[in-house]
C-alpha positions in Angstrom: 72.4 -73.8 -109.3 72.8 -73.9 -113.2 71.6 -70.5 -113.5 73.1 -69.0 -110.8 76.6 -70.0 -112.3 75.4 -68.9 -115.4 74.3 -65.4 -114.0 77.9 -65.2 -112.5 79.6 -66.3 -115.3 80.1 -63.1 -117.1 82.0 -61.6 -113.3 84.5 -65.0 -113.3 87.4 -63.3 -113.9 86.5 -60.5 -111.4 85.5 -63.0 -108.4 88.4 -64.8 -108.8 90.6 -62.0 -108.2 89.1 -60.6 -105.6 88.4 -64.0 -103.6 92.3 -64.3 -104.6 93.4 -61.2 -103.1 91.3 -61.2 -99.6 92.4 -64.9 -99.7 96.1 -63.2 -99.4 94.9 -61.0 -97.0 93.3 -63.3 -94.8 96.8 -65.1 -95.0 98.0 -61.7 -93.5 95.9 -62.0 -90.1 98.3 -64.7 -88.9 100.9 -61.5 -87.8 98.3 -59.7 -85.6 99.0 -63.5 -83.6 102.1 -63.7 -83.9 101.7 -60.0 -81.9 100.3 -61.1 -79.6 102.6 -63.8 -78.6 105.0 -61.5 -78.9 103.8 -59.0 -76.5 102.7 -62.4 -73.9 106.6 -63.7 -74.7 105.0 -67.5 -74.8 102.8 -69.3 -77.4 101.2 -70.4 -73.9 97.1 -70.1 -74.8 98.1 -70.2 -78.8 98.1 -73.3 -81.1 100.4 -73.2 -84.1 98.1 -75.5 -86.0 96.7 -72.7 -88.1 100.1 -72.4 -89.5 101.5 -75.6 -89.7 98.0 -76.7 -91.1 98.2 -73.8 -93.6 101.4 -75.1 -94.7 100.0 -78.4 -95.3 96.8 -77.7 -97.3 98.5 -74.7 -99.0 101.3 -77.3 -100.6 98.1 -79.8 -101.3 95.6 -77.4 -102.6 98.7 -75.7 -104.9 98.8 -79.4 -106.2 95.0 -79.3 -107.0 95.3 -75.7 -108.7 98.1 -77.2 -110.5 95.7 -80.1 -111.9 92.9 -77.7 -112.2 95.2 -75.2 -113.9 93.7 -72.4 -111.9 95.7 -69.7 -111.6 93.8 -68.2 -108.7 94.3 -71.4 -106.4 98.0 -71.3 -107.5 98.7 -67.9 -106.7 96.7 -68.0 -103.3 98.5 -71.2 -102.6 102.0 -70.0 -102.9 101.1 -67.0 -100.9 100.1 -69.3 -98.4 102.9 -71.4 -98.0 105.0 -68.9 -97.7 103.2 -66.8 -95.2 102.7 -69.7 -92.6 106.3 -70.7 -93.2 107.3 -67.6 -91.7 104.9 -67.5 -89.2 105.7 -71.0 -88.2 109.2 -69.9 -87.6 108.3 -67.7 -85.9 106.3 -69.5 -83.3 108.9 -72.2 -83.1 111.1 -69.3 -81.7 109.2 -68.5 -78.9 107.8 -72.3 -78.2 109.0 -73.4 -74.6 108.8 -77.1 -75.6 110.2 -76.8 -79.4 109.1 -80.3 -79.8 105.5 -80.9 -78.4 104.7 -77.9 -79.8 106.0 -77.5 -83.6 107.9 -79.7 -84.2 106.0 -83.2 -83.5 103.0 -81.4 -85.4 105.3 -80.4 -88.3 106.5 -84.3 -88.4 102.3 -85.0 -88.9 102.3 -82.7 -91.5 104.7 -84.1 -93.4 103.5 -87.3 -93.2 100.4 -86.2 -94.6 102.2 -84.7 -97.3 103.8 -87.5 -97.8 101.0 -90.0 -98.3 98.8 -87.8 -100.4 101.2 -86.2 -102.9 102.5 -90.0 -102.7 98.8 -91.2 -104.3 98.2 -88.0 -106.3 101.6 -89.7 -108.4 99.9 -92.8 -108.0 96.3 -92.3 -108.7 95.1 -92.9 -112.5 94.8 -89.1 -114.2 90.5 -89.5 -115.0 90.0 -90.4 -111.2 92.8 -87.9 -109.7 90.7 -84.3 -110.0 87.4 -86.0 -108.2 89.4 -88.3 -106.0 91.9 -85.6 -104.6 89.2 -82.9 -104.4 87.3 -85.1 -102.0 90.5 -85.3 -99.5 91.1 -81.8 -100.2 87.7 -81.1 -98.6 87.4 -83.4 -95.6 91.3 -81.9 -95.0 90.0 -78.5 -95.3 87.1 -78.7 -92.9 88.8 -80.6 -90.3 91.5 -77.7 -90.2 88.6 -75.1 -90.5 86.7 -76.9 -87.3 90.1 -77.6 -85.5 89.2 -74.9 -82.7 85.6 -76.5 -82.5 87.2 -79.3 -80.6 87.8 -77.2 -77.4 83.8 -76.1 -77.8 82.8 -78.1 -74.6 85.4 -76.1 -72.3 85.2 -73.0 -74.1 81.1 -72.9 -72.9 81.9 -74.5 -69.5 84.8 -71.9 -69.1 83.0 -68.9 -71.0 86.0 -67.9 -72.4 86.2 -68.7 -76.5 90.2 -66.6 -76.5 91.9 -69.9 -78.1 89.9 -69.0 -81.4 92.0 -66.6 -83.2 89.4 -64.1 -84.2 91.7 -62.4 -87.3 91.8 -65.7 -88.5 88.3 -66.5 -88.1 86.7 -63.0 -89.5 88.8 -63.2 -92.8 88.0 -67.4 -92.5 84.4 -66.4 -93.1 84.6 -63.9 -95.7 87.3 -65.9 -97.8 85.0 -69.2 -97.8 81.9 -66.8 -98.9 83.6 -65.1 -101.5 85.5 -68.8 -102.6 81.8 -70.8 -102.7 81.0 -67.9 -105.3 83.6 -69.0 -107.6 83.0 -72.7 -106.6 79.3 -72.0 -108.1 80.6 -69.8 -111.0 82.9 -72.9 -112.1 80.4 -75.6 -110.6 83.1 -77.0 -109.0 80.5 -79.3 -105.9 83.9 -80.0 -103.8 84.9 -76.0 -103.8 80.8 -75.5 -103.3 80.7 -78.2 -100.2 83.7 -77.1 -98.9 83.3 -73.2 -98.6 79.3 -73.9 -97.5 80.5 -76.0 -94.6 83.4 -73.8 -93.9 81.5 -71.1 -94.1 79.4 -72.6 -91.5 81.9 -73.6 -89.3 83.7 -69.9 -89.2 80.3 -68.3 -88.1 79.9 -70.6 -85.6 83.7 -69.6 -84.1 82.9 -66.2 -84.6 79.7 -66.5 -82.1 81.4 -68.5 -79.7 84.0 -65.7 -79.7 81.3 -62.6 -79.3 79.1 -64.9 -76.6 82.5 -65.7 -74.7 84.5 -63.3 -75.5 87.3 -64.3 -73.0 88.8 -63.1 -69.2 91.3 -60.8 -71.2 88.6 -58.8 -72.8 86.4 -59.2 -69.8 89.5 -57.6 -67.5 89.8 -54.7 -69.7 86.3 -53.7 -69.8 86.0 -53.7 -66.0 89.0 -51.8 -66.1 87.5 -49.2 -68.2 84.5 -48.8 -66.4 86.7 -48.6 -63.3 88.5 -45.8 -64.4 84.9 -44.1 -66.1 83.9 -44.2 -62.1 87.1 -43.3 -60.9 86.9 -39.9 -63.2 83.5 -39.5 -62.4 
């Protein structure tokens, strides 16, 4: 692993930035969901836990570029913060129950906030970098493998349209290009991390492709139907 990082060290700079900017990018697939629920009128079918999670690691990770004193993971961080703030917002607008929905999983968030940016003041500075890395990275993945929860119906029902693919095509390429710069700085949370979340993301995306859903399903019979039809 040694000489891999020090094959890559030389494009640091270079990785960084571009895992930073697709990172921002990635933060931008969020809107073609909110589209959607738009053109549906109901978050029925949509969770808004990719924001309001967003929201939540994005203030804890902005924490653990602050300690690191990475300005990547800043920049990336603020981005997203501010992105799933909005889209949050605008979820909550077209909630039907504005409470089950957002708020109650906002009121989590915060408490999770709460209690780690509690211990990060808390925690002695030599154990805080290791210590809040390793919650940083169980956080991540359980936000990463949220959707995997619903895996059981989603093969019994053939239908994998409560994964947001957007999310979950720029989700793979951001944690391939981030365990890059995990092995450049030899960083083993942002390594064990972006490996597992890697892994996790290509397992959504074949779920998605094998059950691609009854909405995509509709409008390919449809096509076909109207192929016959002009025929």
């Amino acid at each position: 692993m040694e000489s891999i990082a020090q094959s890559l060290q030389p494009y640091k700079e270079l990785v960084g930035e571009v895992a930073s900017y697709v990172t921002i990018a990635q933060f931008f697939s969020g809107a073609f969901v909110c589209h959607d629920i738009h053109k549906k009128g109901s978050t029925k079918c949509f969770s808004p836990m990719p924001f309001i999670g967003g929201i939540t690691i994005g203030i804890l990770m902005l924490k653990y570029g602050l300690l690191l004193n990475d300005a990547a993971m800043i920049k990336v961080n603020i981005a997203a913060i501010f992105l799933n703030t909005l889209y949050s917002i605008f979820f909550y607008k077209y909630a039907e129950d504005k409470y089950e929905e957002v708020l109650k999983p906002v009121g989590y968030g915060i408490a999770v906030l709460a209690i780690f940016l509690g211990y990060a003041q808390l925690e002695s500075p030599k154990n805080l970098e290791y210590r809040f890395g390793l919650i940083l990275t169980i956080l991540m993945l359980a936000l990463l493998g949220a959707p995997l929860l619903d895996v059981k119906q989603i093969i019994s029902n053939k239908d994998a349209s409560s994964i947001p693919f957007p999310i979950t095509l720029m989700g793979t390429i951001v944690t391939f290009l981030w365990l890059l710069y995990g092995i450049i700085l030899q960083n083993n949370f942002m390594i064990i991390q972006n490996v597992i979340g890697y892994i996790l993301c290509m397992i959504q995306l074949a779920l998605i492709f094998l059950y691609p859903g009854s909405s995509l399903s509709a409008q390919g019979q449809n096509k076909k139907k109207i192929v016959k039809k002009e025929s």
